[in-house]
C-alpha positions in Angstrom: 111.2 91.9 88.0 112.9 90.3 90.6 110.4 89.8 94.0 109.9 91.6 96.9 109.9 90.9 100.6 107.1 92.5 102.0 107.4 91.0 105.7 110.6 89.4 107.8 110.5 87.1 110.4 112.1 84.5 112.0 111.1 81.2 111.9 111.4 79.3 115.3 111.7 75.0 115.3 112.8 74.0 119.1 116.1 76.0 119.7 116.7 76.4 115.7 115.7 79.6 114.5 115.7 80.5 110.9 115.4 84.1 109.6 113.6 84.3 106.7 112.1 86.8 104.2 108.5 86.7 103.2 107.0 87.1 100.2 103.7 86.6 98.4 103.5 83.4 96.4 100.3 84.9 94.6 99.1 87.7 92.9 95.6 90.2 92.8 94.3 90.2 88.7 90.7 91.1 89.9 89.4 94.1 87.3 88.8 97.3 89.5 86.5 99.8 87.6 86.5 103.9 88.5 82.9 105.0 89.2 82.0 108.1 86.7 79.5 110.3 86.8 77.2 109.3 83.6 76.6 112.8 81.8 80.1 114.6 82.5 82.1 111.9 83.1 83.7 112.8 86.2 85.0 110.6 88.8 82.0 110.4 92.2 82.9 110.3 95.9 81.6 108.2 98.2 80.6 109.7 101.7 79.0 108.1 104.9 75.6 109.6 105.2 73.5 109.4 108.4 70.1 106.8 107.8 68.1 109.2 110.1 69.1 112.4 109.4 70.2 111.7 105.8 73.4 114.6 106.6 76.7 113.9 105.2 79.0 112.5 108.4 82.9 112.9 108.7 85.1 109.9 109.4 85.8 111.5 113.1 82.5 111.3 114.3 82.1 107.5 113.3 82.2 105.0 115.8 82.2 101.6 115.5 79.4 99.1 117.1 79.2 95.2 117.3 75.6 94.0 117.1 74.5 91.9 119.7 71.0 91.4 118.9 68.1 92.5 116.3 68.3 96.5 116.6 70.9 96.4 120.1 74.2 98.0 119.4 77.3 97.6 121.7 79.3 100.6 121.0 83.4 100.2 120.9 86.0 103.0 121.4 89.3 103.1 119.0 91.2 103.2 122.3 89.5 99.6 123.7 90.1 97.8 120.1 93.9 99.0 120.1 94.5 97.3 123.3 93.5 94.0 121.8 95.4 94.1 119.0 98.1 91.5 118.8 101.5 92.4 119.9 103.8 93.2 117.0 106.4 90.3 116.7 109.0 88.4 114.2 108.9 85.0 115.6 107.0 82.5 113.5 106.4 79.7 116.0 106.3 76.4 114.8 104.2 74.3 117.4 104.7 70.4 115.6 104.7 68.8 112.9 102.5 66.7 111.0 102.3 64.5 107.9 102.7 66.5 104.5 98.7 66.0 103.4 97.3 65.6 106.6 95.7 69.8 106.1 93.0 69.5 104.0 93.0 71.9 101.5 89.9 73.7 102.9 92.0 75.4 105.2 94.1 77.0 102.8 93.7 80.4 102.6 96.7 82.2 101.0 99.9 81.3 100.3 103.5 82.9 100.6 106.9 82.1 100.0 110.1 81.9 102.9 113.6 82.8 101.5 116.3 82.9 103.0 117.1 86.5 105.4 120.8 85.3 106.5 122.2 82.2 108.3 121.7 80.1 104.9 122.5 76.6 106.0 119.8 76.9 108.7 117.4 77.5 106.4 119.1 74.4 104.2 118.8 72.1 106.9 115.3 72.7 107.7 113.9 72.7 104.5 115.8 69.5 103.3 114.7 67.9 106.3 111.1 68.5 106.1 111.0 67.3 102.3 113.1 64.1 103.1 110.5 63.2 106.5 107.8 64.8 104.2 106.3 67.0 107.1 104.4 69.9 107.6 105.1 72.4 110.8 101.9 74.2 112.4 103.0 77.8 113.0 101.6 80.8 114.8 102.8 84.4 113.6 101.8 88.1 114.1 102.1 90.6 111.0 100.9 94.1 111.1 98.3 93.9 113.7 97.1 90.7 113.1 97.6 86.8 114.3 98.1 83.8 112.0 97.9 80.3 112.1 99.6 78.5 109.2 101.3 75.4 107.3 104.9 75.5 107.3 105.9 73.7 103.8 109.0 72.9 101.7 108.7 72.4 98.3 111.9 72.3 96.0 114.8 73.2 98.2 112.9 76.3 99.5 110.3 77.0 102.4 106.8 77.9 102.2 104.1 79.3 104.7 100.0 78.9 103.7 97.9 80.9 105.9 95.2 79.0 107.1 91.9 79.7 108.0 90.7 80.1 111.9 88.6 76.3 112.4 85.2 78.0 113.5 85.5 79.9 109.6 85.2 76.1 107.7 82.1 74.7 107.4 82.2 70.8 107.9 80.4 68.5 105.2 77.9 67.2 107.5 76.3 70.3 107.9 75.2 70.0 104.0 71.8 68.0 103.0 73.5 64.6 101.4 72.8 63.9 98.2 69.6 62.0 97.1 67.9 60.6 94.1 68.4 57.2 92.4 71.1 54.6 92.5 73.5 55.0 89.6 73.0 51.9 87.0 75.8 49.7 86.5 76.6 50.9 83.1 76.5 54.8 84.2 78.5 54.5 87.0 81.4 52.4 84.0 80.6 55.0 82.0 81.5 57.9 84.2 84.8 55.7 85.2 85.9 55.8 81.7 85.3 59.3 81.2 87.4 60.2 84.3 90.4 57.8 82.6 90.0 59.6 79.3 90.0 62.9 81.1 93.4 62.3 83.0 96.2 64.1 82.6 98.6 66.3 84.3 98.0 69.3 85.6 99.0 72.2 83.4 98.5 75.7 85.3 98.9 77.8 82.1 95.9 76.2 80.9 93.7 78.0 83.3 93.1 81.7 82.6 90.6 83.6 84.5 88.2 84.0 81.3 86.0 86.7 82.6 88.9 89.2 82.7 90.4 88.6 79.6 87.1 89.2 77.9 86.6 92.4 79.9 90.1 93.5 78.5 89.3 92.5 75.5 85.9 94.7 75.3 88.1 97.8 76.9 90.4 97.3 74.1 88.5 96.3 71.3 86.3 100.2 72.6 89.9 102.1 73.2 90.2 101.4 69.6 87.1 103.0 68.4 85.4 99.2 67.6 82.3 98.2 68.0 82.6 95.1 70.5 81.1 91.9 69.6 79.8 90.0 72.9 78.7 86.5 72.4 76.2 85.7 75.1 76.7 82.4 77.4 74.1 79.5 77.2 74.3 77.5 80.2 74.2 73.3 79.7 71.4 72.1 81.3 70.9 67.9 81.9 68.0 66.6 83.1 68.6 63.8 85.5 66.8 60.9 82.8 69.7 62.2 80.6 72.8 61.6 82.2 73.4 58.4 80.1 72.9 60.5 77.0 75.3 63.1 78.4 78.2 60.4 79.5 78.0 58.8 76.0 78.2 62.0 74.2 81.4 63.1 76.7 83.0 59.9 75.5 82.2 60.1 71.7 84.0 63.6 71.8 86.9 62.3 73.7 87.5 59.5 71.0 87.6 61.8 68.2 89.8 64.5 69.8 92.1 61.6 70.5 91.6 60.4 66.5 92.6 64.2 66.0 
């Protein structure tokens, strides 16, 4: 099925603007469940329910409140939150450029794909270019009510935009406890090295499934089929910091005879 564009823009670089399609480079496999109702089977509503009162509440007589300390409400009208909302737009504003790398992947937040929406060559140029200086443009956009900062890409001839994340929703490293506990010995730190080397390879995407949903399909149709399911339970590895020479060893002794096949 051939993709859809589910947004158009146009992309602006100085005085060279590029229309462009969007569409989304990824795709939502999460399992949804229906909630039923365990003795009739019937689907169950959800409904908003006062914590004093315990009455059942319509959606009109909900307001929205920001908390602004413990128990202190500051209440917001549908009217004063509309007027903040972005202004509606098409222009994807590219601000500079940097390095392609220089975003560390901890900004990425979703990804989406740029095709060309008329005025082909412009879109050539710029994507050509950007792969042969192997640069990244920093863009600002608005879509459907809300703003974006992202990574203007190329990859392969054709342009890409990677949402990013906002910089006070990334958590920097130093705010983490570093890690303690003792040096590594000489031969565990070799060790580990060699693992890594027997470990490389390229990377293979079809290799990684998202396991926990194909075993819940698997249970749904193994029970659509009248089956009883069989459910092999998951033991966790556990290694204790005294064996992590035992573990490295072991790693490499299964290595060597997967490679002796």
């Amino acid at each position: 099925m051939a993709a859809r564009a589910i947004w158009k823009g146009i992309v602006h670089v100085g005085t060279l603007q590029v229309p462009v399609k969007l569409y989304s480079a990824v795709q939502d496999h999460s399992i949804r469940f229906r909630l039923l109702h365990k003795t009739d089977h019937a689907p169950v509503k959800q409904q908003l329910v006062s914590s004093v009162s315990g009455d059942v509440v319509t959606y009109e007589s909900v307001r929205k409140a920001f908390p602004i300390a413990r128990g202190r409400m500051v209440m917001l009208a549908a009217e004063e939150l509309e007027k903040l909302t972005p202004e509606e737009s098409r222009d994807i504003e590219v601000a500079r450029f940097v390095d392609s790398g220089a975003i560390d992947h901890r900004w990425y937040e979703r990804a989406y794909y740029l095709g060309p929406d008329g005025n082909e060559r412009a879109y050539a140029a710029a994507a050509e270019a950007m792969e042969k200086k192997q640069k990244e443009g920093l863009a600002k956009w608005v879509m459907r009510g809300k703003s974006y900062v992202g990574a203007l890409r190329a990859e392969d001839g054709y342009l890409m935009l990677i949402a990013l994340r906002h910089a006070e929703e990334v958590i920097d490293a130093a705010a983490l406890t570093p890690p303690t506990g003792r040096p590594l010995a000489e031969r565990e730190l070799e060790m580990a090295e060699q693992l890594l080397s027997a470990l490389h390879g390229a990377f293979d995407p079809a290799q990684f499934h998202d396991e926990y949903r194909a075993r819940v399909i698997d249970l749904v149709e193994t029970k659509a089929a009248g089956k009883k399911p069989k459910i092999a339970k998951f033991q966790p590895r556990k290694t204790k910091e005294d064996q992590i020479t035992d573990a490295l060893e072991a790693s490499l002794a299964g290595m060597k005879r997967k490679a002796r096949g």
